[in-house]
N, C-alpha and C positions, 0 to 999 in steps of 0.2 A: 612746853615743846615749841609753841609757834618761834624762841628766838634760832632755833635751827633749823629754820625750815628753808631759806637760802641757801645754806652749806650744804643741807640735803639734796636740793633741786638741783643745785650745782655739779655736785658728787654722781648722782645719779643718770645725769647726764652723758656723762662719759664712760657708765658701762657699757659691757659687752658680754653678748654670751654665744658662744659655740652649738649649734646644732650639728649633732649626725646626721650623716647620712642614712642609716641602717633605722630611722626611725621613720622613713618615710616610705619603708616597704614591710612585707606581709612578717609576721611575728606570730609566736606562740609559745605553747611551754613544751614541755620534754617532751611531749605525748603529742602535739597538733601541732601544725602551723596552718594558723587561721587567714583565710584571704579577706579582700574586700575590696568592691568594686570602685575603681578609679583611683591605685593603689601605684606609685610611679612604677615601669616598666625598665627603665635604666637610669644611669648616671646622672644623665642631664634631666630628665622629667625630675628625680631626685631633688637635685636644684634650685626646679622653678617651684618646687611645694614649700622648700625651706626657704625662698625668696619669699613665698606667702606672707610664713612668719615673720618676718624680716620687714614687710612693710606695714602689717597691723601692729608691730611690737616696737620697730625701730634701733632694737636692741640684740640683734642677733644677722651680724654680716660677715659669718665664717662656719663655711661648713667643713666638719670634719669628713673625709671620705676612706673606707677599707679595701684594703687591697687582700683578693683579687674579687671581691664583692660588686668593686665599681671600677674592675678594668676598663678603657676608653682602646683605641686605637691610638687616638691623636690627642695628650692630657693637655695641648697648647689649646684647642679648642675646648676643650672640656674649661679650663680657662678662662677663654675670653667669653663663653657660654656662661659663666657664671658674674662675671661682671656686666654682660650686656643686664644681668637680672638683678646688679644692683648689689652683689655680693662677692666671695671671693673662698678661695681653699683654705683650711685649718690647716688641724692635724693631721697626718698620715697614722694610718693604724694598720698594724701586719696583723697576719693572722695566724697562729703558729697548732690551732685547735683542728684542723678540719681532715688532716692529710692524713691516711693511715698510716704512713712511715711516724708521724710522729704519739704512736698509741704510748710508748713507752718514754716520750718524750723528743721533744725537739731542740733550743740550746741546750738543753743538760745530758743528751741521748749516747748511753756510751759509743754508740758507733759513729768514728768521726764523719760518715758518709753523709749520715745523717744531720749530724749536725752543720756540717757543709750547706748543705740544702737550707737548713734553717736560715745560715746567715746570707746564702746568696737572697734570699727570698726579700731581707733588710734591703740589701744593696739594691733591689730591684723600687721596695718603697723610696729610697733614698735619692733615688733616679726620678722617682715622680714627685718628691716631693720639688727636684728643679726643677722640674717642668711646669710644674702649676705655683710655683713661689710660696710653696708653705715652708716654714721654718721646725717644725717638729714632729720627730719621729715618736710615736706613741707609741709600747710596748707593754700587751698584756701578756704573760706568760703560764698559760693554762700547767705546765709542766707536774708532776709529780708523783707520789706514789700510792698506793694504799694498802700496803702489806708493810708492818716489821722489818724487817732484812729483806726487801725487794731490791732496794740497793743501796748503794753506800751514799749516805747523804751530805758525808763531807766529800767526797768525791765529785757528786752532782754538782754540789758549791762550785768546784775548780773548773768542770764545766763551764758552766756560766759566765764565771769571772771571764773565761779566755774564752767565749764565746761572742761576750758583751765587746770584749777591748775590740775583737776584731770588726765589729760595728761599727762603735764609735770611732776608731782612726777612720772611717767610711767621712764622717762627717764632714762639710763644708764650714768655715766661718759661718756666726750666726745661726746657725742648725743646732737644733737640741734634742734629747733622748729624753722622752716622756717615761718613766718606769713605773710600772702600775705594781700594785697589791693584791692577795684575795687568800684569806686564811684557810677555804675550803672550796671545791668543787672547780674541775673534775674529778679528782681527787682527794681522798677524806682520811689515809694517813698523817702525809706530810706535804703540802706545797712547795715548789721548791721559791717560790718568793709570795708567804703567807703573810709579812706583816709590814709596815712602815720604816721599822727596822734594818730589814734585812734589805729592801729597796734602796734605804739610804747608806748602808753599807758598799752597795757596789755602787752607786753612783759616786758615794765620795773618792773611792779607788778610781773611777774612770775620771774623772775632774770637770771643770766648774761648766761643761756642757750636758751633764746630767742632772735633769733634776727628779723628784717622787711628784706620781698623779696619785691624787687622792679620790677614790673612789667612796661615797659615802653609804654606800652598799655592803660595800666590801669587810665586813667587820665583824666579830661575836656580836652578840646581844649584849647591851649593857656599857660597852664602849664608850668612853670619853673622846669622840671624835676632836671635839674643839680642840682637848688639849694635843691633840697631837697636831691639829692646824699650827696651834700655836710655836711648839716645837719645831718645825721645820720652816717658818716664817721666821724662828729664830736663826737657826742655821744657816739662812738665805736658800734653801733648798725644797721650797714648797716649787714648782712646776704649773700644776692644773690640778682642778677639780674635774671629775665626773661627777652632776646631779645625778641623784633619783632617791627613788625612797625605799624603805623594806619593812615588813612586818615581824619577818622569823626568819628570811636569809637578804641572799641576792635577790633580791623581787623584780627591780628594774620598775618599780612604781615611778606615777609621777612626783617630780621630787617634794618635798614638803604636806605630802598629801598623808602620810600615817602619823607624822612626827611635827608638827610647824613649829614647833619651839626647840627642836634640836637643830632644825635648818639655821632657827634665828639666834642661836648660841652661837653656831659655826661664823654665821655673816659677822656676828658681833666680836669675836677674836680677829674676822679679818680686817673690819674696819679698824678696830683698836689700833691696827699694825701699818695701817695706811695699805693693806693687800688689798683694795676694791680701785684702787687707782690703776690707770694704764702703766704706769711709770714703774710699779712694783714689776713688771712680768708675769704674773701671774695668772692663767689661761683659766674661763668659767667658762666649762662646757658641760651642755647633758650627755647621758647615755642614757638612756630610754629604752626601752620595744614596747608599742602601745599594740596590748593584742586584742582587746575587747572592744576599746577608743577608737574614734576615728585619728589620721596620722597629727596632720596640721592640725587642727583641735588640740591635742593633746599637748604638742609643742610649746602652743600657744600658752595653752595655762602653766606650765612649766615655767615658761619664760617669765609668768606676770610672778608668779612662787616665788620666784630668787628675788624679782622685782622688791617685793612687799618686804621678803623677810628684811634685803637691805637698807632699805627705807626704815625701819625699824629702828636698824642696829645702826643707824645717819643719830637718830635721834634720840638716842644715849646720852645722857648730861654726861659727860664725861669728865667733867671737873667736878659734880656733885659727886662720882661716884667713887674717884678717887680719893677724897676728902672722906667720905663713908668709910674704904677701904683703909688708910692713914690711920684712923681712929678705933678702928675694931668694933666699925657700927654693923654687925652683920647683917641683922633684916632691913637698915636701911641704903646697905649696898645693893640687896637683893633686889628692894622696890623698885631700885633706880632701873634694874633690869627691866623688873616685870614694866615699868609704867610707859618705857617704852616699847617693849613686846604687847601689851596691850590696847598702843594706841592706833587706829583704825587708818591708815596710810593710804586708803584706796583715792581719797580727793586729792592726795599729794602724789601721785602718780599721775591721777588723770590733770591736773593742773599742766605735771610735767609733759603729754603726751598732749596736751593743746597748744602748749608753747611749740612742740615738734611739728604742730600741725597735722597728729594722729587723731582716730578716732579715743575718745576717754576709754572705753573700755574695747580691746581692742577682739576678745571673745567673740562678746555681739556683730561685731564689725566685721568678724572675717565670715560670719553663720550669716551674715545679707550680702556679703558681697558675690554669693550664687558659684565664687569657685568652686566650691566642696562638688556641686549641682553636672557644673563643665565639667570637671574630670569624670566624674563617675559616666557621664555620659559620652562622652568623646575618649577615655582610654578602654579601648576594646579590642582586643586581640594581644597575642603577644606575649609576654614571658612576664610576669607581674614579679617584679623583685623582692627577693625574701629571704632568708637565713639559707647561706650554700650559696646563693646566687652564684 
């Protein structure tokens, strides 16, 4: 391993990962939403939590922000409030879940009023995303049914499709339509965009400014996540990842935490494809809700997750392994796997985070540097931000 360990250091160098917004306020599950003291109270505290991150890790200067989670008055300060801290706006992400007009759904809702609504709600992300100079609209689409004959679901389709186009003509040069996945929930009939599939179906009808976010949550159990990495890296159509982990659904765990060797399959398809490069396009971002964890903490180890698994999948012989593959050596294409998924990356992180002039482990770093101590003590009063905000 040591003769990759320059191409790794190097490689690594130049990630990036997206932090939420929504993971720096109060979370819970269907039944609670748990608070916690010194918990950001708006947009900009938001911010300076995920700037936290950002300077124990080095590797996360884009925050994603929800709309109307973290409406501002003024997104040009919201902004320059986020650069003065060192970082800058992601994704835009609408929210199409929360409004009772949309119980029966929102793009797909047979009443066109309604679906009206849904899209002006786009055009209103699409406004912010000029304003704060993010390039991509994110789009989860809770929509769906869960009865039989509840409605027509080739219908719903046509919906959609004429829902989405009138979005996308919305778009600016350089802007792009993030289209997310999710096989079940809210609904547990039919989703109306359950799989990777049906995401890259309308994206390929709306054209080459849509691409599929991959949520690694988002899946049955048992799921070959990588191969569909690999598929839409083929396509040119992979977008974004959403991190996190899951046990038996959406869990919204931190990511690589139930599974570290499916995380390090995933990273390993994307290195293989050169997808960990800036140059690909390809957006790493978490989605998270730390509800038991503290915020930033949680983040943190998140960050260092993706960190490790990539460093891993850097130090793949990749010529032993195709040589392995060529020959029909299986267990010792396998090894070539395991011996890099095995090998302990943490001194070649912290190497790389001395060169940045980070602390080596940036966990401990953030538990002395007494912020966790400051917030909890100085944010007091006020509206503590959380799911509905």
């Amino acid at each position: 391993m040591p003769d990759f360990r320059a191409a790794a250091l190097e490689a690594l160098a130049t990630q990036t990962i997206e932090l939420p917004s929504w993971a720096f306020g109060n979370s819970g599950t269907r039944f609670k939403v748990f608070g916690q003291p010194g918990v950001a109270r708006d947009p900009f505290e938001k911010l300076e939590d995920a700037a936290q991150v950002h300077a124990h890790t080095g590797v996360a200067p884009r925050v994603s922000l929800h709309i109307p989670w973290d409406l501002v008055d003024d997104y040009g300060d919201l902004a320059a409030s986020a650069r003065d801290l060192g970082v800058s706006i992601g994704a835009i992400n609408s929210n199409l879940f929360q409004d009772d007009e949309y119980k029966l759904g929102s793009l797909t809702h047979a009443d066109p009023a309604v679906r009206r609504r849904a899209i002006d709600h786009h055009a209103q992300c699409i406004e912010v995303m000029r304003r704060t100079g993010s390039t991509d609209l994110k789009i989860w689409l809770p929509d769906g049914t869960n009865y039989p004959g509840q409605d027509d679901l080739r219908e719903r389709q046509e919906r959609l499709a004429d829902s989405l186009r009138q979005i996308y003509a919305m778009l600016d040069p350089g802007h792009r339509i993030l289209l997310e996945y999710k096989f079940f929930e809210p609904y547990f009939y039919a989703m109306d965009i359950p799989d990777w599939g049906t995401s890259l179906v309308h994206c390929l009808e709306l054209g080459d400014q849509a691409t599929v976010v991959l949520d690694t949550g988002h899946h049955a159990p048992g799921t070959n996540i990588e191969f569909i990495v690999m598929q839409l890296l083929r396509l040119g159509r992979l977008g974004a990842f959403d991190f996190n982990s899951r046990n038996y659904a959406d869990d919204d765990l931190i990511v690589g935490s139930a599974d570290p060797f499916q995380l390090f399959r995933i990273m390993d398809e994307i290195v293989a494809q050169g997808a960990h490069l800036p140059a690909s396009g390809v957006t790493f971002m978490l989605d998270q809700c730390h509800n038991l964890e503290k915020k930033i903490p949680g983040q943190i180890r998140s960050v260092m997750n993706v960190q490790e698994a990539t460093a891993k999948a850097l130090l793949v012989d990749r010529e032993a392994l195709r040589a392995a593959q060529r020959a029909g050596e299986v267990l010792d294409a396998h090894s070539v796997l395991m011996d890099a998924f095995s090998t302990d990356v943490r001194p070649l992180l912290a190497e790389l985070r001395e060169q940045q002039g980070l602390d080596a482990d940036p966990y401990a770093a953030y538990a002395r540097s007494g912020h966790q101590q400051r917030i909890e003590r100085e944010r007091v009063g006020g509206r503590q931000a959380g799911w509905g905000a």
